[in-house]
C-alpha positions as CSV (number, residue, x, y, z in Angstrom):
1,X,114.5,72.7,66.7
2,X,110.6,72.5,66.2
3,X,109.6,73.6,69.4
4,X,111.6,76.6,69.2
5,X,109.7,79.7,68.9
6,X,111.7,82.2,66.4
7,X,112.1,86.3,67.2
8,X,113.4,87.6,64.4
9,X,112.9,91.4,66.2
10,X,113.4,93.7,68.8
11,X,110.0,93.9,69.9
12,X,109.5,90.4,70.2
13,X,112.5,90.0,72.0
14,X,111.9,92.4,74.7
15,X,108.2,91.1,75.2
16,X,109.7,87.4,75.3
17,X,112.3,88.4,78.5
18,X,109.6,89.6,80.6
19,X,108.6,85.8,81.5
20,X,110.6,83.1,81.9
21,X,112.8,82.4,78.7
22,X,115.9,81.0,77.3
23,X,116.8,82.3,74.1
24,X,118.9,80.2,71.7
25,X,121.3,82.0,69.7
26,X,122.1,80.2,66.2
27,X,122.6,80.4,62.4
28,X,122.1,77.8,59.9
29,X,125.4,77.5,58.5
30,X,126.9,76.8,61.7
31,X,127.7,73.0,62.5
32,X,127.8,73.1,65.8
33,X,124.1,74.6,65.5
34,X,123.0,71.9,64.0
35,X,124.0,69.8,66.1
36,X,121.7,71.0,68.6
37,X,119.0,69.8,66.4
38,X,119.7,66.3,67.8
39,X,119.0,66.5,71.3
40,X,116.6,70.2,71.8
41,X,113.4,69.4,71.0
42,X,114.4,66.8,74.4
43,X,115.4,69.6,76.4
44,X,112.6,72.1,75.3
45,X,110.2,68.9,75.9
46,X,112.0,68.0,79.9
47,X,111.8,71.7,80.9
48,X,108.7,72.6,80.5
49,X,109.2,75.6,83.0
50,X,111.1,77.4,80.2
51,X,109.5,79.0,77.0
52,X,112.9,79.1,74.7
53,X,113.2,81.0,71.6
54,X,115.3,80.7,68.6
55,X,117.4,83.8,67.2
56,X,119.0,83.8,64.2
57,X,122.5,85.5,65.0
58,X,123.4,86.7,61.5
59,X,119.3,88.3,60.8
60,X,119.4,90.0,64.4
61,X,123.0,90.3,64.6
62,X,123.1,93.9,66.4
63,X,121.1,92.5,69.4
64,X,123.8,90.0,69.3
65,X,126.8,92.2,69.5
66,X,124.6,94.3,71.9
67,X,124.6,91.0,73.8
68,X,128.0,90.5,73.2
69,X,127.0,87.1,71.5
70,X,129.9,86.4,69.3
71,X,130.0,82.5,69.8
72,X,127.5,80.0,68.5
73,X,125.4,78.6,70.0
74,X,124.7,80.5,72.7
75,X,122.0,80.7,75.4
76,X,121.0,83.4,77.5
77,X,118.3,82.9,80.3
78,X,115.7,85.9,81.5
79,X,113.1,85.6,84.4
80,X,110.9,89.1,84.5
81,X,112.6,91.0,82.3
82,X,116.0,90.9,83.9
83,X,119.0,87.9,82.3
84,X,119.5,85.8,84.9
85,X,122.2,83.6,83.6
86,X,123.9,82.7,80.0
87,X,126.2,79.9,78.2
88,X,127.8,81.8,75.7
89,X,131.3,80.4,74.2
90,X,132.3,78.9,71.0
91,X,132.8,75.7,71.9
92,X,130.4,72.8,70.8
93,X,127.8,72.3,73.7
94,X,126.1,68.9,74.7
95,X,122.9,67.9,75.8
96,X,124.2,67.7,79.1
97,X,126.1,71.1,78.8
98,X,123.0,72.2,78.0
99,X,120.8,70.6,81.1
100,X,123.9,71.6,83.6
101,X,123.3,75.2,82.6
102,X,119.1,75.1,83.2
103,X,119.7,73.2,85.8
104,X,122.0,75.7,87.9
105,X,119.5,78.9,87.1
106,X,116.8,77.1,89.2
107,X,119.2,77.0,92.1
């Protein structure tokens, strides 16, 4: 997850929404979190239209239950401020899980 960029507050959050961001809800006790590590640099790297971020659920866990994030991991797209669409369960999500997700906010 090296070309994740981490928010680890409020501030940053908010200013990160007003463009064109996914955010990336994890922990690092969580396997299915790390499983992500396998395959997201590839998807950060093939959608370069995206900035995504990296949250830590249990450091900014109030913006997660604000979110009503309660399942890891967990994405939640913005475009100008406003969430446009999100992939939030607790099940383990793929590579292409995650592409089929991307790919249906563009439409």
């Amino acid at each position: 997850m090296n070309n994740l960029l981490e928010l680890s507050d409020l501030e940053s959050y908010d200013k990160a929404t007003q463009g064109k961001a996914i955010m990336v809800f994890s922990t690092t006790w969580c396997p299915d979190c790390h499983f992500l590590k396998t395959f997201i640099d590839k998807l950060v790297e093939e959608n370069r239209d995206w900035a995504f971020y990296y949250i830590d659920r249990d450091r900014m866990v109030d913006l997660c239950i604000d979110l009503d994030i309660m399942g890891i991991p967990s994405f939640i797209a913005y475009k100008d401020g406003l969430e446009v669409s999100r992939f939030v369960n607790k099940l383990r999500k793929t590579q292409s899980d995650i592409q089929a997700f991307i790919d249906a906010i563009e439409e």
